[in-house]
C-alpha positions in Angstrom: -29.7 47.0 7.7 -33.5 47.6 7.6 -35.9 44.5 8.2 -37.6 43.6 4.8 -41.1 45.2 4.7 -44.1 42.8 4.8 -46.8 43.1 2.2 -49.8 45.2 2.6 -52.8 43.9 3.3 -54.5 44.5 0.4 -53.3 45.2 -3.0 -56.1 48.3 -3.4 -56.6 51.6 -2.4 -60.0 53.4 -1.3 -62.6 52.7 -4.1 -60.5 50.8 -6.4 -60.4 47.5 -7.5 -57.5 45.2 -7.1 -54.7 44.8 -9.8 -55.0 41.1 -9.3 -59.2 40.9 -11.1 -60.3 40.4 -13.8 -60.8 42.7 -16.3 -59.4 45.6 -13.7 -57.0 46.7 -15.9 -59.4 47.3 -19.3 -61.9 49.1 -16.6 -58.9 51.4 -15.6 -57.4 51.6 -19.2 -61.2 52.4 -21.2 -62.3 55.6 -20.2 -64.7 55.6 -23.1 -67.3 53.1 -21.7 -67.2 55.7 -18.4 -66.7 52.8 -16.4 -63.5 53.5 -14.7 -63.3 56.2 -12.2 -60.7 57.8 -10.4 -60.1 57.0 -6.9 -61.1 60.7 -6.0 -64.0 60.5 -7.5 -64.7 57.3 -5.6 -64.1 59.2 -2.3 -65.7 62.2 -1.7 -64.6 62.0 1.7 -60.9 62.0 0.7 -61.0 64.5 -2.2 -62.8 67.1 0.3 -61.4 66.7 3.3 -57.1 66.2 2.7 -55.3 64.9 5.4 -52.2 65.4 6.6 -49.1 63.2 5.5 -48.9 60.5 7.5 -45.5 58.3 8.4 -45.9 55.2 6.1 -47.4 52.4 8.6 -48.3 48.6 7.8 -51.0 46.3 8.6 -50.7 43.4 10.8 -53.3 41.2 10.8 -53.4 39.6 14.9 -53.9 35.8 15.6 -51.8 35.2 11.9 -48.3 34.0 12.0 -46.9 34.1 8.8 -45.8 30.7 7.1 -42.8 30.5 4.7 -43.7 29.6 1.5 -41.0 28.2 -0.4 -42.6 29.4 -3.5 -44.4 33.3 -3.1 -46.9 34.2 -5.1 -46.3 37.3 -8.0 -45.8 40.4 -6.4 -48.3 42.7 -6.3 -47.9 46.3 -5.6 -50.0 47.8 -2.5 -51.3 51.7 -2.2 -50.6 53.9 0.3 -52.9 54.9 2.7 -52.8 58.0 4.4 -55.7 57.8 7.3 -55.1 57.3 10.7 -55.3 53.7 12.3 -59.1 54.3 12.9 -60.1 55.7 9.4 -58.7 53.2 7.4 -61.3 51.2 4.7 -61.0 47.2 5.6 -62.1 45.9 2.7 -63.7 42.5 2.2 -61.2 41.1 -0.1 -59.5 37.9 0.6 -56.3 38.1 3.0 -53.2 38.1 1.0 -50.9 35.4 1.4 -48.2 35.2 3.4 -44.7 37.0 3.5 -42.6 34.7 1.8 -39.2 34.6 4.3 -35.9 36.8 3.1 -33.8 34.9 1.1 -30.3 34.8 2.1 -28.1 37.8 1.0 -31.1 39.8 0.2 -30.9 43.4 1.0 -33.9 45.7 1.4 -35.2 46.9 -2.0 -37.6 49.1 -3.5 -37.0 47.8 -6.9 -39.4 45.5 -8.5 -38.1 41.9 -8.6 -39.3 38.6 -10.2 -41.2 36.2 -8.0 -39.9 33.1 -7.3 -41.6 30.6 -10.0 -44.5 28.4 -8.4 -43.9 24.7 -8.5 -43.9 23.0 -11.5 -42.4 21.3 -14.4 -40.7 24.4 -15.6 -40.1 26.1 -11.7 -36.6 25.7 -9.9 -38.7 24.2 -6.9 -40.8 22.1 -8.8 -41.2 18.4 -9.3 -38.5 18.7 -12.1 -36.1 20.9 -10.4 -34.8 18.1 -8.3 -34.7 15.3 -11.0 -32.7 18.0 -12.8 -30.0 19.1 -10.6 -29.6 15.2 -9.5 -29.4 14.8 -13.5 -26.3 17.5 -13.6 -25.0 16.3 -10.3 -24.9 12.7 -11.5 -23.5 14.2 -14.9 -20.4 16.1 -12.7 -20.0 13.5 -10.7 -19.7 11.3 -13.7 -17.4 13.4 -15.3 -15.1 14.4 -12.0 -15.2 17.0 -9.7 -13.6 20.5 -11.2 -11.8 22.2 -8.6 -9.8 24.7 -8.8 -11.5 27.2 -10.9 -12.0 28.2 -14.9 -8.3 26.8 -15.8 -8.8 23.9 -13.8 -12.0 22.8 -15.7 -10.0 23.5 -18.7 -7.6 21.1 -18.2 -9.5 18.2 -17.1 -11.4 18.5 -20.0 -8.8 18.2 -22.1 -7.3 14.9 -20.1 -10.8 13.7 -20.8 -11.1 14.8 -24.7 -8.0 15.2 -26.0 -6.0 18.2 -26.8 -8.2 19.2 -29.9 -11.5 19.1 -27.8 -14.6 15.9 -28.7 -13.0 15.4 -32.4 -10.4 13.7 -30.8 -11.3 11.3 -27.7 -8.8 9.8 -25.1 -8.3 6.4 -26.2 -9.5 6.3 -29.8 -6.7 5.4 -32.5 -4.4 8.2 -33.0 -5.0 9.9 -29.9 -2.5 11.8 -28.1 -3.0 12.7 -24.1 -1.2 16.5 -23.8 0.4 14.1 -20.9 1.9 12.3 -23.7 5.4 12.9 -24.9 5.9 12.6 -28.5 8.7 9.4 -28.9 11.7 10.7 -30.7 12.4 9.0 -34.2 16.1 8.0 -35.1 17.5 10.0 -37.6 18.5 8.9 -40.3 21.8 8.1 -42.0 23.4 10.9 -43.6 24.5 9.6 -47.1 28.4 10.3 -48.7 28.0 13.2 -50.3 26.0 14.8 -47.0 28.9 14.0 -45.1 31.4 15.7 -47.1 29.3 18.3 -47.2 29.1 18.2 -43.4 32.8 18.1 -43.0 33.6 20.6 -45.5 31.2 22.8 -43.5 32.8 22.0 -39.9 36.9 22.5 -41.3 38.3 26.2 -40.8 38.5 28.2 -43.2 42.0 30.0 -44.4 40.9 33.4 -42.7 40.2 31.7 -39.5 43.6 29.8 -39.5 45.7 32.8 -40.4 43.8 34.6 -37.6 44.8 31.9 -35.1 48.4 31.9 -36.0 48.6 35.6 -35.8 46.8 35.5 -32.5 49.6 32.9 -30.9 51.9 34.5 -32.5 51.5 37.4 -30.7 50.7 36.0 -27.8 54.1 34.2 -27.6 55.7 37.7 -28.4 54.3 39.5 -25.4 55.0 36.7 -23.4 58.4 36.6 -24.4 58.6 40.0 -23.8 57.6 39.6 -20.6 60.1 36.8 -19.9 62.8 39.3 -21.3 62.2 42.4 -19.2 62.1 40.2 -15.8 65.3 38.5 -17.0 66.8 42.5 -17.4 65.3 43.9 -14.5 65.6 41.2 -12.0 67.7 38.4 -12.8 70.3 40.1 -14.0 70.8 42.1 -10.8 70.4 39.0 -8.7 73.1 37.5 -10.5 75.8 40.1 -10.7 75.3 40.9 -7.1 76.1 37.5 -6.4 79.2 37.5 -8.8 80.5 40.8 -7.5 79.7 39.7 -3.9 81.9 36.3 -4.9 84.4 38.4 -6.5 84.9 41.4 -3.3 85.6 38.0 -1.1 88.2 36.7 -3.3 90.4 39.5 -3.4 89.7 40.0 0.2 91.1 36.8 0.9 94.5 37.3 -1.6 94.6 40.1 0.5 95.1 38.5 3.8 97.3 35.9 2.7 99.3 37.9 0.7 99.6 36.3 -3.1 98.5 39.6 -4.8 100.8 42.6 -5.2 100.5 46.2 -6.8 101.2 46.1 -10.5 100.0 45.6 -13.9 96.3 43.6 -14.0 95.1 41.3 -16.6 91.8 42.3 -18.2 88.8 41.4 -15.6 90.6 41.2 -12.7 90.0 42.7 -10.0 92.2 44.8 -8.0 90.4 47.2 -6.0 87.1 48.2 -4.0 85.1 50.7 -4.5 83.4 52.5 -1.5 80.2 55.2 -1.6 79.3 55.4 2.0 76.7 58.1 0.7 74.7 55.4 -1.3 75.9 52.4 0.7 77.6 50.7 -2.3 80.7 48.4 -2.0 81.9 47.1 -5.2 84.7 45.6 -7.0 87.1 47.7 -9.2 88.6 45.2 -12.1 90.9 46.3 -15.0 89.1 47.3 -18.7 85.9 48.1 -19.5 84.8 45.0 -21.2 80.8 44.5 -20.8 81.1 40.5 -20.7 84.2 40.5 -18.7 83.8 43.2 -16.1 80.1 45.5 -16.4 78.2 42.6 -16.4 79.1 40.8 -13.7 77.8 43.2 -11.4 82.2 45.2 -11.0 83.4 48.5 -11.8 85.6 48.8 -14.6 88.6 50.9 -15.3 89.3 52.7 -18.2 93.0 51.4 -18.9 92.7 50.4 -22.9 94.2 52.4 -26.0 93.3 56.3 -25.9 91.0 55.7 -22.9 93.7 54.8 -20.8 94.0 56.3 -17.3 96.1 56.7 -14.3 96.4 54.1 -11.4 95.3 55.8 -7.6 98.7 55.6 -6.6 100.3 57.8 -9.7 101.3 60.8 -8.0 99.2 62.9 -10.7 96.2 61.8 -13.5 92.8 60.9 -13.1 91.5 57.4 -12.3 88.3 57.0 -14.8 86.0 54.6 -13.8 82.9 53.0 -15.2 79.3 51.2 -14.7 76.0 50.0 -15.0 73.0 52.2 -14.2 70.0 50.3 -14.2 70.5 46.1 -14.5 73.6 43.6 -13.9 74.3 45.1 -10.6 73.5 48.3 -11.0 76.2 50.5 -9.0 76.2 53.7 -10.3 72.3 54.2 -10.6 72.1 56.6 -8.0 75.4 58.5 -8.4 73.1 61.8 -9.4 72.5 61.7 -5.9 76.5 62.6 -4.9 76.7 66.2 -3.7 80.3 68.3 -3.1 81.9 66.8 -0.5 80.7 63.9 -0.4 83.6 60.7 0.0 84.1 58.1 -2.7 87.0 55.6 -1.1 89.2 53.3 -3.0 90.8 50.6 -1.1 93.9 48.5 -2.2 95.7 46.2 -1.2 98.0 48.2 0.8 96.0 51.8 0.8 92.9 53.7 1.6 92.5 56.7 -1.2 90.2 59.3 -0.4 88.4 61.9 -2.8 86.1 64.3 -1.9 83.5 65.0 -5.0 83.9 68.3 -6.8 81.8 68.4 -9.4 79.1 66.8 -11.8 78.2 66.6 -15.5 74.6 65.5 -15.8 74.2 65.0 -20.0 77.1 64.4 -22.3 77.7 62.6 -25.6 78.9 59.2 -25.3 82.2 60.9 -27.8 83.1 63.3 -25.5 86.0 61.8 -24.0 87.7 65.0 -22.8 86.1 64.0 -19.7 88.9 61.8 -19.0 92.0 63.5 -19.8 94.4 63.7 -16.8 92.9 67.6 -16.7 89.1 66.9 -17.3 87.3 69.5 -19.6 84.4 71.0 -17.7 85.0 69.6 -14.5 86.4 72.7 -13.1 89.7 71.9 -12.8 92.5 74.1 -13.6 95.8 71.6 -13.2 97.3 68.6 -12.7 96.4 66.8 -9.8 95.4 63.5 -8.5 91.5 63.4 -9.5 88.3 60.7 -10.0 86.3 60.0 -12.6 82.7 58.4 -13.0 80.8 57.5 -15.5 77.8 56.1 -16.3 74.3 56.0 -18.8 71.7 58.5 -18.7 68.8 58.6 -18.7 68.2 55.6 -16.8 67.5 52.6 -19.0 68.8 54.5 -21.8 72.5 54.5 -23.5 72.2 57.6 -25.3 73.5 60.1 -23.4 76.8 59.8 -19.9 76.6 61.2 -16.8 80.3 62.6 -15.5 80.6 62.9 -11.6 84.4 64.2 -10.5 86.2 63.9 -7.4 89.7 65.0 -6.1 92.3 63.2 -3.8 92.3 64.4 -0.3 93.9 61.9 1.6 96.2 58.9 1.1 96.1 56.0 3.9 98.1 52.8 4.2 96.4 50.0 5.8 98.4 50.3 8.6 96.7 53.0 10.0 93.5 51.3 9.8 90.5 52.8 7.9 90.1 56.1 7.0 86.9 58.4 8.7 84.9 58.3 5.7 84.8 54.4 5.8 84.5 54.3 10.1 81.9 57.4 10.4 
């Protein structure tokens, strides 16, 4: 940044006076006393002979040191003068006063600016400049430093006045300090008829109570529901396995000691097993059909009631119609879709292995068709008498609307004797 330039030493130019006399500016001004000349016409020598521009130089005055003045006098603008070093008019006006020193932050400038004020009552430097700012400083100092800024003055100021500003000073009856937190007031007592009113207000309307019974109502509903189709799904299974698993053992133990004996059965007893190596199934054959008795309990019942009644395994011709659950309390002929011909479906007595080889299958029939038992079963492809198997079972799965028919043929007759037969060792 440039240095600030020092005054010039004189506040004239060639053959005029300076700005600072008196009267210099009506001389300059009245041109009709004649009085006031131009400098050119002052200076012959200057309006004949022009000289070239010069670069703008100052005047030093030697053996002077400038002082700093704390208060500068009025600025006063200084001509230019273009003649060389030698050339140049000295005039015999007084010395102008010393270049006041820069004032902090003060950049160069060749706008005019206001002089600092001389010292005085009314000047910042002056005899009531200090009393003044002690005045203020013994006023803020009175009153608390504000730091912090705009919002922080704020603040104190209302701590020291109030919220509402002077109308309301800290201290004075009714004041309140924005510190202050109002007290809370008891309420007060609610009389009878308030109170009714109150509870009336709080009870439940009959909307909202029908709405909540509905809403448990249903709720309990598909709970139950849920409780029902894990019981069906699940439980039952669990526990007809168990009571066909039970039930296999028993009669496997009569067996071996011998106190049962081919002949007519009682109505949920067992007699037989049942053997479908093809879906790993083992299962008890008992006598009737009976859901309670015989289907539920996880067995296999046999058709041997009324006008359903068929022939034993050991007759030497009929067929031998048997019947189960598809899906739930055991569930032993859900898969029995999944037979193909020739695949072996063993019953085992107690003194013979019987062996059919299934023929054939029915995949939808009306539960009233029961043709498909007769000793020579409609539709199952057989032409005569012979020694044949019948199952059947619900369809679609979950469903009772509609059987499923799978037939078999006897291919091979085995007494225990012999030991088992290849369909039961392979």
């Amino acid at each position: 940044m440039t240095a600030l330039r020092p005054e010039r030493e004189s506040g004239t130019s060639y053959g005029q006076e300076p700005y600072g006399a008196r009267g210099a500016f009506e001389n300059w001004s009245h041109g009709d006393q004649g009085q006031a000349r131009t400098p050119y016409e002052q200076n012959p020598y200057q309006q004949s002979q022009p000289q070239p521009q010069q670069p703008h130089r100052t005047t030093v005055y030697e053996g002077t040191a400038p002082s700093y003045d704390p208060a500068p006098p009025p600025y006063q603008e200084a001509s230019y003068d273009p003649r060389p070093q030698g050339q140049r008019y000295e005039p015999s006006a007084p010395a102008p006063a010393p270049v006041s020193p820069p004032r902090p932050g003060d950049d160069e400038t060749v706008a005019l600016r206001m002089a600092d004020l001389p010292d005085g009552p009314e000047g910042a430097g002056g005899a009531a400049g200090p009393a003044a700012a002690s005045a203020a400083s013994t006023a803020a100092g009175a009153s608390g430093p504000a730091h912090g800024g705009r919002a922080a003055r704020r603040k104190a100021a209302k701590r020291r006045h109030g919220r509402h500003g002077a109308g309301s000073r800290a201290g004075s009856p009714g004041a309140r300090s924005e510190d202050t937190e109002p007290e809370e007031q008891p309420a007060a007592p609610l009389s009878r008829m308030e109170a009714r009113k109150l509870a009336r207000a709080r009870k439940a309307g009959p909307a909202v109570i029908a709405s909540r019974a509905i809403g448990e109502v249903f709720i309990t509903t598909g709970v139950l529901m849920l409780l029902f189709v894990t019981y069906q799904l699940w439980w039952t299974n669990v526990r007809a396995h168990a009571q066909a698993g039970r039930e296999a053992s028993d009669l496997q133990e009569d067996w071996a000691n011998g106190k049962r004996s081919p002949g007519a059965f009682e109505p949920g007893q067992g007699f037989a097993l049942l053997h479908i190596p093809r879906l790993d199934v083992v299962v008890p054959i008992a006598e009737g059909t009976s859901s309670k008795a015989v289907l539920d309990r996880g067995m296999v019942g046999h058709y041997a009631e009324g006008a359903l009644k068929t022939a034993m395994p050991d007759d030497k011709t009929g067929n031998f119609g048997l019947a189960g659950h598809r899906n739930t309390h055991g569930e032993p002929f859900r898969y029995i879709n999944r037979l193909e011909p020739g695949d072996p479906v063993v019953v085992e007595t107690q003194n013979k292995y019987f062996v059919y080889k299934m023929t054939s299958t029915l995949p939808v029939t009306p539960p009233s068709n029961v043709s498909v038992l007769a000793p020579v079963p409609r539709q199952s492809g057989f032409t005569g008498p012979g020694r044949y198997i019948t199952l059947t079972t619900c369809t679609p799965e979950f469903t009772s609307k509609y059987r499923l028919i799978v037939w078999g043929k006897m291919v091979e007759e085995r007494p225990r004797s012999k030991g088992k037969p290849d369909a039961l060792v392979n």
